[in-house]
C-alpha positions as CSV (number, residue, x, y, z in Angstrom):
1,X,0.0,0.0,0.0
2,X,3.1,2.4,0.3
3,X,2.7,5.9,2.3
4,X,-1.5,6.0,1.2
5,X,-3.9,4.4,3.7
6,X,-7.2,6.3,2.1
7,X,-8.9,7.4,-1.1
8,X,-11.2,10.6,-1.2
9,X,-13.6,11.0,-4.6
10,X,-15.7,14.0,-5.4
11,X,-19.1,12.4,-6.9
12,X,-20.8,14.3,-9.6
13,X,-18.8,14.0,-12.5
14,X,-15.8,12.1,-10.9
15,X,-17.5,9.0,-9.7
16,X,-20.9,9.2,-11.4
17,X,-22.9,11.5,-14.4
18,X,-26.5,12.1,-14.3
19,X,-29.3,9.5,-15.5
20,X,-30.2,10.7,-19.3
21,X,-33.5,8.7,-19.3
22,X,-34.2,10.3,-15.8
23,X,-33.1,14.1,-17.1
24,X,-35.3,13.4,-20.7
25,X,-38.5,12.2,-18.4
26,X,-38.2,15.4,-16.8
27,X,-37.9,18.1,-19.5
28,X,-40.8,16.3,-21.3
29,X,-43.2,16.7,-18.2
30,X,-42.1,20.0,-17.8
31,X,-42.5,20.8,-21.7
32,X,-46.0,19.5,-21.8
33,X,-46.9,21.9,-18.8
34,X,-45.3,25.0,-20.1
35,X,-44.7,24.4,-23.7
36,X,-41.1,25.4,-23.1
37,X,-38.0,24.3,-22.6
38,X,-36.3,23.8,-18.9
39,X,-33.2,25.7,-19.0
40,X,-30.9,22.7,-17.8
41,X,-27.7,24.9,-17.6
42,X,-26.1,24.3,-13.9
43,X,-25.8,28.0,-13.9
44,X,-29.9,28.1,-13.7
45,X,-29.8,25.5,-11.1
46,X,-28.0,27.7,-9.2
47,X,-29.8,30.8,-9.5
48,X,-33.2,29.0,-8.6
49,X,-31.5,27.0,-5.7
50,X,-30.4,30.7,-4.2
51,X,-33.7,32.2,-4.8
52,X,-34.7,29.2,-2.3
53,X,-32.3,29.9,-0.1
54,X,-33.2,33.5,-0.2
55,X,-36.3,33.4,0.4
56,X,-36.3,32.5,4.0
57,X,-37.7,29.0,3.4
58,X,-37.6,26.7,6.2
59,X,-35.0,24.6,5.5
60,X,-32.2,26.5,3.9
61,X,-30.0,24.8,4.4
62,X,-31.6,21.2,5.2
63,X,-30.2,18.9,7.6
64,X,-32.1,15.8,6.6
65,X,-33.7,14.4,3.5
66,X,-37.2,15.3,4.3
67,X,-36.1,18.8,4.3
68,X,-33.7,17.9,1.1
69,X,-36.9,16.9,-0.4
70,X,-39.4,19.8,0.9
71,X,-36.5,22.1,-0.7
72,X,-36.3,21.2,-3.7
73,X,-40.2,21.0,-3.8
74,X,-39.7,25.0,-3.6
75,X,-37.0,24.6,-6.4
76,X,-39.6,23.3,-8.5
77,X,-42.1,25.9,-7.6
78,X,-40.0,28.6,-8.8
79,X,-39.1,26.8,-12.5
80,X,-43.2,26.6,-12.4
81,X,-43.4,30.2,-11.8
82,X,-40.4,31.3,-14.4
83,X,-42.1,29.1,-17.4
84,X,-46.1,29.9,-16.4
85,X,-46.9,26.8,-15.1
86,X,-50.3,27.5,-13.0
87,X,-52.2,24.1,-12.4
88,X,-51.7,21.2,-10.0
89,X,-48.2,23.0,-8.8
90,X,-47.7,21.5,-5.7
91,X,-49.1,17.9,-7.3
92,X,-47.0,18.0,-10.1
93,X,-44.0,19.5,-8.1
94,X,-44.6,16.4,-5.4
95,X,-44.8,14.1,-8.5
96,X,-40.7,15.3,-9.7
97,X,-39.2,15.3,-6.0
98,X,-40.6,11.8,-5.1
99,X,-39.1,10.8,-8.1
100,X,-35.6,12.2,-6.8
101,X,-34.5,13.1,-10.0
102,X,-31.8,14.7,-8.5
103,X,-31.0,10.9,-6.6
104,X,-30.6,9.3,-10.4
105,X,-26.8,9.0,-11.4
106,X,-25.1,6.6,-13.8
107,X,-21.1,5.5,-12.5
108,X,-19.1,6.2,-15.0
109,X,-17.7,2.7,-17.1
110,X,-14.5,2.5,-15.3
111,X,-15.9,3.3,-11.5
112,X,-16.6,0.4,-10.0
113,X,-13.6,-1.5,-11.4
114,X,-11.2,1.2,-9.6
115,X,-13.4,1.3,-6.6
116,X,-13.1,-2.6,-6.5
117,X,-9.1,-2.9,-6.7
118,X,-8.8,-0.3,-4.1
119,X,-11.4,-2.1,-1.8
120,X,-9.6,-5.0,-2.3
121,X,-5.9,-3.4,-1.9
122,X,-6.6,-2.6,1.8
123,X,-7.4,1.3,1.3
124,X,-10.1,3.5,3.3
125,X,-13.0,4.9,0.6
126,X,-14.5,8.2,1.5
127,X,-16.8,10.6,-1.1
128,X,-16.4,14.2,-0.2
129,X,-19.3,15.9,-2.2
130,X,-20.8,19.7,-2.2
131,X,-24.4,17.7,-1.9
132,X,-27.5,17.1,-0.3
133,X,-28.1,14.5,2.9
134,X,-29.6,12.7,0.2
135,X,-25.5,12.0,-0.5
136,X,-25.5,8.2,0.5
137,X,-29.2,7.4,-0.5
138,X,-27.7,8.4,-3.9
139,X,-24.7,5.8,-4.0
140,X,-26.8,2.9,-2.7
141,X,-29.3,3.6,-5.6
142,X,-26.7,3.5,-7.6
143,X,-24.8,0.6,-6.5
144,X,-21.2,2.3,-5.1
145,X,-22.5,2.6,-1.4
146,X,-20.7,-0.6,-0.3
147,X,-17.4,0.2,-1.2
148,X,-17.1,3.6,1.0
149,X,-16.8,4.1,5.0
150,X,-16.9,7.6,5.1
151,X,-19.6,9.7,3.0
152,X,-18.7,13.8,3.9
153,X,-21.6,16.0,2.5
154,X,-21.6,20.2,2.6
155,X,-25.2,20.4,3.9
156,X,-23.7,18.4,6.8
157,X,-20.8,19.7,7.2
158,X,-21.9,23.2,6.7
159,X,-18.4,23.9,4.5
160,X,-18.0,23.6,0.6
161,X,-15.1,22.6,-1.0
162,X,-11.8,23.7,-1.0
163,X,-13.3,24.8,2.4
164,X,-10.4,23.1,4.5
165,X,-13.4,22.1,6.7
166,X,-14.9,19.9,4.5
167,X,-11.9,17.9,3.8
168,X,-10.8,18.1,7.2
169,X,-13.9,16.5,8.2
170,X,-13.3,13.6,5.7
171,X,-9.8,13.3,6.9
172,X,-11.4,12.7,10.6
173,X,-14.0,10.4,9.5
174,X,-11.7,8.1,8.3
175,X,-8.8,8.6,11.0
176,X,-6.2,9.4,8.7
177,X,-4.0,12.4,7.3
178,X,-3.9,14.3,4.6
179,X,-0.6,13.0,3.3
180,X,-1.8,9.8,3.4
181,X,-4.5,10.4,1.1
182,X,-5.5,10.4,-2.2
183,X,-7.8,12.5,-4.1
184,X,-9.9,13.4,-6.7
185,X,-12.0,15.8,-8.4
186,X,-13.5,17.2,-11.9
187,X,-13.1,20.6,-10.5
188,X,-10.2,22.3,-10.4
189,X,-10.2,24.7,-7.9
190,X,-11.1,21.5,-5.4
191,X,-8.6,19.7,-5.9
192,X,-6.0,22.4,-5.9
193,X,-7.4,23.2,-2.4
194,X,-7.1,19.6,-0.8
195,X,-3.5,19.9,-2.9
196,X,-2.7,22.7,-0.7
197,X,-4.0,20.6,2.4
198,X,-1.3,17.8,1.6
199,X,-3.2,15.9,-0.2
200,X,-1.8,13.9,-3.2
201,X,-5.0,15.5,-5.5
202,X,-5.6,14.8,-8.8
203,X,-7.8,17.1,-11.5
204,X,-10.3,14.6,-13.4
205,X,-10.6,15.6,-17.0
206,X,-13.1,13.4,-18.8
207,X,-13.0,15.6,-21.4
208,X,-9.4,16.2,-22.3
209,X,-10.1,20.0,-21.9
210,X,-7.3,21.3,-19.5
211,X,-3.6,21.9,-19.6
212,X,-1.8,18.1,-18.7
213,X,0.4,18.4,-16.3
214,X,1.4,15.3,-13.8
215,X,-1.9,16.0,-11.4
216,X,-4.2,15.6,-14.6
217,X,-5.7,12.3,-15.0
218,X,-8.5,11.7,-18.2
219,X,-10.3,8.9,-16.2
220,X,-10.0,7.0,-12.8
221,X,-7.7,4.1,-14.0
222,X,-4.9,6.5,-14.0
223,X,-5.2,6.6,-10.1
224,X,-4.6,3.0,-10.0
225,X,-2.3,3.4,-12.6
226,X,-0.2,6.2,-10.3
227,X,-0.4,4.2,-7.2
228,X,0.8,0.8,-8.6
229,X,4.0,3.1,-10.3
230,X,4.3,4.9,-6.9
231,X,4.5,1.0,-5.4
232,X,7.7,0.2,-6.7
């Protein structure tokens, strides 16, 4: 195992993508209601998920899944109200949450085949995510839950990433330091802040996009791939 004793992974687009059918089932309900499109851009997410937290609703931020749920529930309401959806709103709005669209991921071809040879190699598994409670509910659906002991989520934590707290929080779960631990994210400024932790961190670039350099990897084999070279 060498100087390592624990891998971290970011989730969304590191360990898992979103569910296409799931994300088409969606837009189509939403189409038939408004006759208009549902701006899917993560910057529109955003903007709607701060108008929640804005607006003094209840459970901003939410501790537990129930308020995860009621949350985005409000989410929903105010797409409904930016495309001029007016009947059964709360209905249709229960309808998408219960549905957890936003539980629905796909892991990525190569994911459970690194997961497994690190499991099996002896190493600690943690997921360090900027998510909802909803976190581990999301990796048993998808089939990943059993090969983690430590699941750190920013609603829980209260921190995002590169927030030191956050990873510092990962760090404890799983009784280890930073130096001893691997990391990974498709986001850069996260990994360069669990770099600057001592972490050995490495960018995830699916999409061949950013400037290589020897913290780059294109997909998750080239972790494996960097630990069995670093084992020699």
């Amino acid at each position: 195992m060498g100087k390592y004793k624990a891998v971290f992974f970011d989730r969304d687009g590191t360990l898992v993508r979103g569910d296409p059918e799931w994300t088409a089932f969606r837009n189509n309900c939403i189409k038939e209601w408004s006759g208009k499109n549902l701006n899917n851009s993560y910057d529109y997410f955003m903007e709607v998920f701060n108008r929640v937290l804005k607006g003094n609703f209840p459970f901003a931020p939410y501790h537990t899944v129930e308020e995860e749920m009621a949350f985005f529930k409000q989410w929903y309401l105010y797409v409904f109200d930016d495309l001029g959806i007016t009947e059964k709103r709360s209905e249709r709005a229960d309808m998408l949450v219960e549905k957890l669209w936003y539980l629905k991921k796909l892991p990525y071809p190569e994911t459970a085949e690194v997961l497994e040879y690190f499991k099996f190699k002896g190493y600690k598994l943690g997921v360090i995510s900027d998510s909802a409670p909803s976190l581990e509910m999301t990796l048993l659906d998808c089939g990943l839950h059993k090969y983690f002991t430590s699941f750190t989520a920013s609603s829980l934590v209260g921190a995002e990433k590169p927030d030191p707290i956050i990873f510092n929080a990962a760090l404890e779960a799983q009784g280890v330091t930073a130096e001893e631990s691997l990391y990974v994210d498709d986001y850069r400024p996260e990994a360069e802040g669990a770099r600057k932790l001592g972490f050995t961190s490495f960018l995830l670039d699916r999409q061949g996009i950013e400037p290589e350099d020897q913290w780059t990897i294109g997909n998750l084999r080239e972790l494996v791939n960097f630990v069995e070279r670093n084992r020699r």
